[in-house]
ZATIBA-332982 format. One record per residue (C-alpha): residue in one letter; x, z, y. Coordinates in nm, 2 decimals, always signed. Each point is the difference from the previous one (the first is absolute). Example, Ala and Ser with C-alpha at 12.3 -4.5 7.8 and 13.67 -1.06 7.14 Angstrom:
2
residu,px,pz,py
A,+1.23,+0.78,-0.45 $
S,+0.14,-0.07,+0.34 $
***
This chain:
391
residu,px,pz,py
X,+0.00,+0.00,+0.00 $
X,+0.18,-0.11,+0.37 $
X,-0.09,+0.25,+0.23 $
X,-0.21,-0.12,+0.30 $
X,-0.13,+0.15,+0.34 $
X,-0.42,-0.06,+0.00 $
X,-0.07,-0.04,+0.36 $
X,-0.35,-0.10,-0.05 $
X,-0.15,+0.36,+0.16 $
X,+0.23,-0.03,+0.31 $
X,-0.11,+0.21,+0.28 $
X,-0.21,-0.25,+0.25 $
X,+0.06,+0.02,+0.36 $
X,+0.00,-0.27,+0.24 $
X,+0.19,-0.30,+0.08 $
X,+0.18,+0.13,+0.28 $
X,+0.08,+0.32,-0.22 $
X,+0.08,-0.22,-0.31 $
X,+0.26,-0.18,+0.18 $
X,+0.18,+0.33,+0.16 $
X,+0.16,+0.11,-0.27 $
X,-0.10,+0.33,+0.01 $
X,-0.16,-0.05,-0.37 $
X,+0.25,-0.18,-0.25 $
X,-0.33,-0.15,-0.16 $
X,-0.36,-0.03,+0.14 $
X,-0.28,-0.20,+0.00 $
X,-0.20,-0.20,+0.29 $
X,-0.36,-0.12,-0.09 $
X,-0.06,-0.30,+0.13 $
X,-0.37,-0.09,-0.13 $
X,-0.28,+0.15,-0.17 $
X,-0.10,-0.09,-0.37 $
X,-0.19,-0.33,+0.08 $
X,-0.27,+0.18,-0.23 $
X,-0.15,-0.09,-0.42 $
X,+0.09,-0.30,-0.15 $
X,-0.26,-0.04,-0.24 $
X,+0.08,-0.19,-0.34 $
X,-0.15,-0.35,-0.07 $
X,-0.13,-0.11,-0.36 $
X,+0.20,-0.20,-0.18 $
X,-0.10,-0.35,-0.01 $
X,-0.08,+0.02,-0.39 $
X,+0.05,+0.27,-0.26 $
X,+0.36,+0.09,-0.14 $
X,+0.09,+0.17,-0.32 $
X,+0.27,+0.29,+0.08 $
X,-0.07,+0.35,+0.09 $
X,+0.28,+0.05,+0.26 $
X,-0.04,-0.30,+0.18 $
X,-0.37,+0.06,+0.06 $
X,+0.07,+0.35,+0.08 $
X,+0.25,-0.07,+0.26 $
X,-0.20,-0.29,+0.15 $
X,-0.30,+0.21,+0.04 $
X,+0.15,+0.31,+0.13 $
X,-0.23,+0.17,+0.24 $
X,+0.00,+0.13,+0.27 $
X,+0.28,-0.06,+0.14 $
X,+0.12,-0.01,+0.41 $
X,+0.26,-0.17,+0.22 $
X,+0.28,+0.22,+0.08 $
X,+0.11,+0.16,+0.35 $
X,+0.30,-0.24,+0.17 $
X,+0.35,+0.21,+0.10 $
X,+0.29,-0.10,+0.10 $
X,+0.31,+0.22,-0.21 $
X,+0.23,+0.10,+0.25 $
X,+0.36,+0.13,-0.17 $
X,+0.32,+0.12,+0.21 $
X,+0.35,+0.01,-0.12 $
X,-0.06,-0.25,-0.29 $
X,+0.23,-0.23,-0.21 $
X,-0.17,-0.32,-0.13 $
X,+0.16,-0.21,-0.22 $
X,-0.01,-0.19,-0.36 $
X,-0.16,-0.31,-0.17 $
X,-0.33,+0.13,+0.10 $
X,+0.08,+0.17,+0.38 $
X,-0.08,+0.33,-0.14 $
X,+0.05,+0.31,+0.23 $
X,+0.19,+0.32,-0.07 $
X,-0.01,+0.32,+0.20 $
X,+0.35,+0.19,-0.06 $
X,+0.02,-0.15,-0.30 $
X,-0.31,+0.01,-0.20 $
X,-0.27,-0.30,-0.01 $
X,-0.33,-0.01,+0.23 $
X,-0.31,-0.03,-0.14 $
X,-0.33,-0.02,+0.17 $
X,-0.36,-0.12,-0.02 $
X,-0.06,-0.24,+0.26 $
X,+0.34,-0.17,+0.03 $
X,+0.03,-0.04,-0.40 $
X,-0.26,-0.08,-0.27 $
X,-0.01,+0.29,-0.24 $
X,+0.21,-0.18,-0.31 $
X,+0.31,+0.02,+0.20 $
X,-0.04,+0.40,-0.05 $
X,-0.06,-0.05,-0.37 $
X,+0.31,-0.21,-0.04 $
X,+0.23,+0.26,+0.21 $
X,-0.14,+0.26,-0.24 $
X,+0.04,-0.21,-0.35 $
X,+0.34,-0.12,+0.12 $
X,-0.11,-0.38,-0.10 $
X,+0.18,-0.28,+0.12 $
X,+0.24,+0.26,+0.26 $
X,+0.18,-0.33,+0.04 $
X,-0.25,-0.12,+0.23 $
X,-0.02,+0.26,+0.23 $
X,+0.26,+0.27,-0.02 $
X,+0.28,-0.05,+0.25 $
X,+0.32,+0.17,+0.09 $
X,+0.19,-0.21,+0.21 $
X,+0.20,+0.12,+0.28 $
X,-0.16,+0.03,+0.38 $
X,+0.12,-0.32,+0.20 $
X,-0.23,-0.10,+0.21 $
X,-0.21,+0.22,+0.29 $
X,-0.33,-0.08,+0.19 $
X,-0.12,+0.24,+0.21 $
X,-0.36,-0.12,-0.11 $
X,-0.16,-0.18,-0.25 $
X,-0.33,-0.17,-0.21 $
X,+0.01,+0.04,-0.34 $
X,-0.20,-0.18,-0.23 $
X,+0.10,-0.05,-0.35 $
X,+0.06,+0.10,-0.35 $
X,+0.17,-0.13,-0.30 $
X,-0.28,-0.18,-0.11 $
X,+0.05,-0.33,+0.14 $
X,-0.26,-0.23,-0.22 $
X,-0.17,-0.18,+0.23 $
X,-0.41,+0.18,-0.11 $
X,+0.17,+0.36,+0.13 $
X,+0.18,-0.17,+0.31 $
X,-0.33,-0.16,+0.06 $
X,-0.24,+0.34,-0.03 $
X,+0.29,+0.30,+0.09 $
X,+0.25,-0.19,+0.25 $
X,-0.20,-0.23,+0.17 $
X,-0.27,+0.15,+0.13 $
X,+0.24,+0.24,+0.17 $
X,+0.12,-0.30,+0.25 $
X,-0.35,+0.06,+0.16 $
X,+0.06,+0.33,+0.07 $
X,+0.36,-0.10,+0.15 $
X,-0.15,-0.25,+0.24 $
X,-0.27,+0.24,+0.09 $
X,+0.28,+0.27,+0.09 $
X,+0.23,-0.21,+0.16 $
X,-0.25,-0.13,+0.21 $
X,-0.12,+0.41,+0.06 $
X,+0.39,+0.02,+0.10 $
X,+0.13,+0.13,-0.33 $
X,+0.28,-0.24,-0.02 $
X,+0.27,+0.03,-0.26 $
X,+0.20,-0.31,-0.24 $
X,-0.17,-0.01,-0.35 $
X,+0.30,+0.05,-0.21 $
X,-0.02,-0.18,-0.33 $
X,+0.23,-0.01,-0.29 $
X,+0.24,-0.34,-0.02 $
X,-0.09,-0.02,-0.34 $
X,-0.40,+0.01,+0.09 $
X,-0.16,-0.36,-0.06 $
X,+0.08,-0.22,+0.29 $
X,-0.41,-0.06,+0.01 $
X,-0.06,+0.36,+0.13 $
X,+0.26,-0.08,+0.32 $
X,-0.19,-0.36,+0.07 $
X,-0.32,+0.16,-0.03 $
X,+0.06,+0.31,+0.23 $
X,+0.13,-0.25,+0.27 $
X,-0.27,-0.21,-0.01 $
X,-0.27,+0.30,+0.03 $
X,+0.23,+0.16,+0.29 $
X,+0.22,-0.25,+0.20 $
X,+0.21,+0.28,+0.16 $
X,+0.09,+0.19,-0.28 $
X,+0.30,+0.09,-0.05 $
X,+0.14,+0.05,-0.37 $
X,+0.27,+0.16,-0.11 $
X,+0.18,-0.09,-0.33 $
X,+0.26,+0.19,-0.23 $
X,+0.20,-0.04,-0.32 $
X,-0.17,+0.25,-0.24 $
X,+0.30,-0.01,-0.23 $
X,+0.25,+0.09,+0.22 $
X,-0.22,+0.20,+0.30 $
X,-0.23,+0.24,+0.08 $
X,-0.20,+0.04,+0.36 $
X,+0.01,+0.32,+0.17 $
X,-0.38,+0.02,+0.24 $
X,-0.02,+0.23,+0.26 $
X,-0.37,-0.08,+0.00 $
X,-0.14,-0.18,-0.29 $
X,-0.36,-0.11,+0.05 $
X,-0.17,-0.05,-0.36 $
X,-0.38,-0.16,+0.12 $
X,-0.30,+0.03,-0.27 $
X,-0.07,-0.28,-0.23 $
X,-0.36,-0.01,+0.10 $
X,-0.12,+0.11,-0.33 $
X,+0.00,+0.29,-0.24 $
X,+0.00,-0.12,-0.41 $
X,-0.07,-0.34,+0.14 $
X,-0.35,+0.09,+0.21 $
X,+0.10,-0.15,+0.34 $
X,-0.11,+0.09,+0.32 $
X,-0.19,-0.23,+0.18 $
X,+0.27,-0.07,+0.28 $
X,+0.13,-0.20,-0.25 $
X,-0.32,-0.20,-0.05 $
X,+0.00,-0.07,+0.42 $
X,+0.37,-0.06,+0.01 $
X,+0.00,-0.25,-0.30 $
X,-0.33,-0.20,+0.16 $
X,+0.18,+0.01,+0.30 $
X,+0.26,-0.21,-0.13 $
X,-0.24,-0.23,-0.21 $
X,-0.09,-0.06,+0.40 $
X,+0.32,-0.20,+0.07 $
X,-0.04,-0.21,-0.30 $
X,-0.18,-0.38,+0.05 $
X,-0.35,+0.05,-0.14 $
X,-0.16,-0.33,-0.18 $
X,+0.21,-0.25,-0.23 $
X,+0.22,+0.09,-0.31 $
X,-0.18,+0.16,-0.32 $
X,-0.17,+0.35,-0.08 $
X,+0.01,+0.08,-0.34 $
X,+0.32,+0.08,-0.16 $
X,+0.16,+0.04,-0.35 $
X,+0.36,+0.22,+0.04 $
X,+0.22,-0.14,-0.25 $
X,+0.33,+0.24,-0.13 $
X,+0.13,-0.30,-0.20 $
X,+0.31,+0.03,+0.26 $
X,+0.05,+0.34,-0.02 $
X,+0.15,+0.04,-0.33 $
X,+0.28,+0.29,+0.04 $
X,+0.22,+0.24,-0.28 $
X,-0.31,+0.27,+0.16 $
X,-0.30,-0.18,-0.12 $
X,-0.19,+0.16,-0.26 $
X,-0.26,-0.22,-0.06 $
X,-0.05,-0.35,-0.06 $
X,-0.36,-0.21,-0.02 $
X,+0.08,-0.22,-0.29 $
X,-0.28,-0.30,+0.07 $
X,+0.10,+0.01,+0.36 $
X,-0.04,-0.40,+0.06 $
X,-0.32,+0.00,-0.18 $
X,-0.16,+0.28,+0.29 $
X,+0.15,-0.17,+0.25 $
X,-0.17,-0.35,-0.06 $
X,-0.33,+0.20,+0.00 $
X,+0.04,+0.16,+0.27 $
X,+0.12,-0.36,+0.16 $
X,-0.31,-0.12,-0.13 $
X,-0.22,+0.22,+0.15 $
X,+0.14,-0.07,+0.35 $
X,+0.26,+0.26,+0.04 $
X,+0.35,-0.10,+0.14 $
X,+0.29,+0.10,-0.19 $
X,+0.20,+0.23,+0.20 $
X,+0.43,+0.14,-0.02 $
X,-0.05,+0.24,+0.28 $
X,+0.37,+0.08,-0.02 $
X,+0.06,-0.41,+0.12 $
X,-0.14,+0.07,+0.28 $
X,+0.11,+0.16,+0.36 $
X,-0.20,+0.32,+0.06 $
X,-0.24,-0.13,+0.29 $
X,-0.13,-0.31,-0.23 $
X,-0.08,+0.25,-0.28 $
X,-0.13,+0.25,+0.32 $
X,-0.21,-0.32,+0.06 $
X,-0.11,-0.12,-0.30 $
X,-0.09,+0.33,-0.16 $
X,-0.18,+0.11,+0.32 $
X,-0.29,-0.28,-0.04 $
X,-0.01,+0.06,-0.37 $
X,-0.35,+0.03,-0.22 $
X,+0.12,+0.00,-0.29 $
X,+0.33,+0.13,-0.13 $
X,+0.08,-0.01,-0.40 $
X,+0.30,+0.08,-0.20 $
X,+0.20,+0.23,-0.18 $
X,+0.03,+0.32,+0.08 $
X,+0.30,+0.07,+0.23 $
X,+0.15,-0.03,+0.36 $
X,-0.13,-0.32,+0.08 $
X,-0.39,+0.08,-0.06 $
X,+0.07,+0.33,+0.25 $
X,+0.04,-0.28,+0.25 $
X,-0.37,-0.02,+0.02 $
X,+0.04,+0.36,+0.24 $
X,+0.00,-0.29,+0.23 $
X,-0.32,-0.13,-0.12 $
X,-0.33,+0.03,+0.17 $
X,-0.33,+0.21,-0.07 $
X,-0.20,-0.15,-0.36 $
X,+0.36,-0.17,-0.11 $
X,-0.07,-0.07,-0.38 $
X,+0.32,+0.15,-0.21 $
X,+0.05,-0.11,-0.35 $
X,+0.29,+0.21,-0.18 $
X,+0.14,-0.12,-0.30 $
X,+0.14,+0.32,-0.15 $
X,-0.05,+0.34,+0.11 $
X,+0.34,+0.22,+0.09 $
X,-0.11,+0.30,+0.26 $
X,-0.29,+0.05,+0.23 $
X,+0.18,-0.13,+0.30 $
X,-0.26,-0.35,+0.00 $
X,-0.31,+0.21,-0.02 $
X,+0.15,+0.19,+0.29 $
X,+0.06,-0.30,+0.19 $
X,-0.29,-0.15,-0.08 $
X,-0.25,+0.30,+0.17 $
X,+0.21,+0.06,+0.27 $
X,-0.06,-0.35,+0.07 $
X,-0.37,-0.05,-0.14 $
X,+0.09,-0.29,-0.27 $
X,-0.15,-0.07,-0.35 $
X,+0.25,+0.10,-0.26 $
X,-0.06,-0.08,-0.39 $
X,+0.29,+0.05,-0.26 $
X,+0.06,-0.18,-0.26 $
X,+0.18,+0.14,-0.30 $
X,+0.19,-0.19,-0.25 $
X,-0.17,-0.12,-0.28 $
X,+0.14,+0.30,-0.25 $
X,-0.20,+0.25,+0.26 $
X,+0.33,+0.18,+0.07 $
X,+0.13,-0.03,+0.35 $
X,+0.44,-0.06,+0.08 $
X,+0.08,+0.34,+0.20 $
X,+0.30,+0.08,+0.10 $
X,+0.31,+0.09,-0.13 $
X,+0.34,+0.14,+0.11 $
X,+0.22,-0.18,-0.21 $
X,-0.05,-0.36,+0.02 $
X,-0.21,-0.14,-0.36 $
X,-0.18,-0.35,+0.02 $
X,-0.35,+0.12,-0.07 $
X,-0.16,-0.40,-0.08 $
X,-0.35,+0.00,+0.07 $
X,-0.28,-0.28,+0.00 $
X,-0.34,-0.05,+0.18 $
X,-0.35,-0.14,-0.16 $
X,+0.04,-0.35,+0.16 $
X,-0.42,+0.01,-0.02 $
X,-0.04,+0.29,+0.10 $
X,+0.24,-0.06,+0.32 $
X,-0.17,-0.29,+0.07 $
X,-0.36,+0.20,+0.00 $
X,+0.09,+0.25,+0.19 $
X,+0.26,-0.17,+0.25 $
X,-0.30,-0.25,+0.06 $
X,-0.24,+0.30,+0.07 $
X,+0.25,+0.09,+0.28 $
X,+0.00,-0.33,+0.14 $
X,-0.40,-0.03,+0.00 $
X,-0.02,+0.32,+0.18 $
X,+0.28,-0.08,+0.25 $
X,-0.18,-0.36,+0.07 $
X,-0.37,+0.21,+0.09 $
X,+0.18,+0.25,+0.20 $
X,+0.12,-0.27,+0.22 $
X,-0.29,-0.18,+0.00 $
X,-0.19,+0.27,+0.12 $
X,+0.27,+0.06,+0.27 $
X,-0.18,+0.05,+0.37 $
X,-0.34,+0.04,-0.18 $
X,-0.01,+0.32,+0.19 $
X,+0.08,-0.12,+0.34 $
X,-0.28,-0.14,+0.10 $
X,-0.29,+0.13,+0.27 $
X,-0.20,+0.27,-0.10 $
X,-0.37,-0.09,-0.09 $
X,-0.22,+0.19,+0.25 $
X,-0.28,+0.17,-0.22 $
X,-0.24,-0.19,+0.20 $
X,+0.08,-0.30,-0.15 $
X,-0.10,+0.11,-0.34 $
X,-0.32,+0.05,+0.11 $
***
């Protein structure tokens, strides 16, 4: 068991306070939960007593928004991780709860222990990230942090986001393009550690994946900038480029779903071919989104209200999440042995296959639905009839 420092009950005072330094840790709330985020049924039934239990998991609210404020803090490994005289931070908030459990089971320590000399100083600094750099945890732990960042720097907060050199090059294109003046700060995790006078850890906008509804405005916000009309809506996520000595699981009739969904008018999609603002884009005016299970379907965060999700595999409730927080239709679909591909720390290729009929049923069920929803679109923006004229 690593020993760690829980910071998640810090003592909350206010910004101003926070940023004294009279407290080596405290919190600032930001926001107020956003309030319930009630579950949505499934868009058909789905054998599996855990995944049903953790889809339908009631009641359940958005969390408070702080800002972690630590003094006197060294940063540094593959994953940016913080120390405080020479033990590792943890805290709700800044950190989804699995980096605890790894600190305490000692798995992987490779990826986010770190004891290289101090070399480099900043007075103050953001710090967003953890080891876990595949791309679904970037896209729901890291990224919604940036909106936070922009929001304090424009509040007068302003600090460099210090990022590992070894962090993809994506996260460093992306946080420039959501705030121009940012400035980052890079270092050598093998050979350098970071002492922060002030290290400023924001909230990831949700707790176990129920978001806060700051997200929902800031994500809509930015589905503002992109061209509306043109292009296509309905999308199948392929992971036939994503092959890696990590994958686990492998959907042996692959080509054969993919011509379905093809045939049922979705476009085949390598989401990792792309620059983030097409996928931003594209993913933004989705109706239906289908695929396996994995980081490219939790691009449909971006997606709007009555999205249609069709997951191919079942790993964690992180879709079912996604998919209340931002009111789609989720069905599941198993492969055809009934045994969902979880998990597993050491690397095994777990082959799997999917009910070509049953896809194409069920896929085509989404698509039906998506086409009504949208042609019911403005139905209920038209005048109010005046009670008189019932008569």
């Amino acid at each position: 068991m690593t020993a760690s420092i829980d910071l998640s009950h810090a003592e909350r005072v206010s910004l101003t306070e926070a940023l004294g330094g009279a407290h080596r840790a405290a919190r600032v709330k930001l926001m107020s939960s956003s309030g319930p985020i009630p579950p949505r049924p499934m868009l058909w039934p789905c054998a599996g007593d855990m995944l049903n239990a953790l889809h339908d998991l009631a009641p359940v609210v958005a969390p408070d928004i702080d800002l972690l404020v630590v003094h006197r803090a060294v940063a540094g490994g593959w994953g940016g991780h913080l120390k405080l005289d020479g033990v590792l931070v943890y805290a709700d908030g800044p950190y989804p709860s699995y980096i605890k459990h790894w600190y305490d089971h000692d798995i992987t320590p490779e990826s986010w222990s770190f004891d290289a000399p101090v070399r480099l100083s900043l007075p103050k600094a953001f710090v967003i990230t953890h080891f876990n750099y595949v791309w679904g945890h970037w896209l729901t732990e890291m990224y919604p942090k940036l909106f936070l960042i922009r929001a304090l720097i424009k509040a007068g907060v302003v600090a460099p986001l210090l990022l590992p050199a070894s962090a993809p090059a994506y996260m460093k294109r992306i946080a420039r393009a959501l705030i121009p003046d940012l400035e980052i700060v890079t270092y050598n995790s093998a050979h350098e550690a970071v002492e922060v006078g002030t290290a400023l850890l924001p909230h990831m906008l949700h707790k176990d994946y129920y978001f806060h509804d700051v997200l929902r405005w800031e994500l809509e916000r930015e589905a503002l900038k992109h061209p509306r009309g043109g292009g296509f809506d309905k999308v199948f996520v392929s992971r036939g480029g994503v092959r890696t000595p990590q994958t686990f699981r492998e959907m042996t009739n692959e080509a054969e779903i993919e011509a379905i969904a093809q045939d049922l008018g979705l476009t085949l999609l390598r989401p990792e071919t792309l620059p983030w603002e097409e996928q931003a884009r594209i993913f933004s005016r989705a109706r239906v989104v289908a695929g396996e299970f994995g980081s490219g379907l939790h691009n449909a965060l971006l997606s709007p209200e009555g999205c249609q999700v069709v997951s191919l595999n079942w790993l964690v409730e992180v879709q079912s999440r996604i998919g209340h927080f931002r009111r789609h239709d989720v069905g599941y679909i198993l492969p055809d042995d009934g045994r969902a591909r979880l998990y597993t720390i050491e690397p095994q290729i777990q082959p799997f296959t999917i009910d070509a009929e049953d896809f194409r049923r069920k896929l085509g069920l989404a698509v039906e639905r998506a086409e009504a929803r949208a042609a019911m679109a403005g139905w209920d923006d038209g005048p109010i009839i005046a009670p008189d004229l019932l008569l």
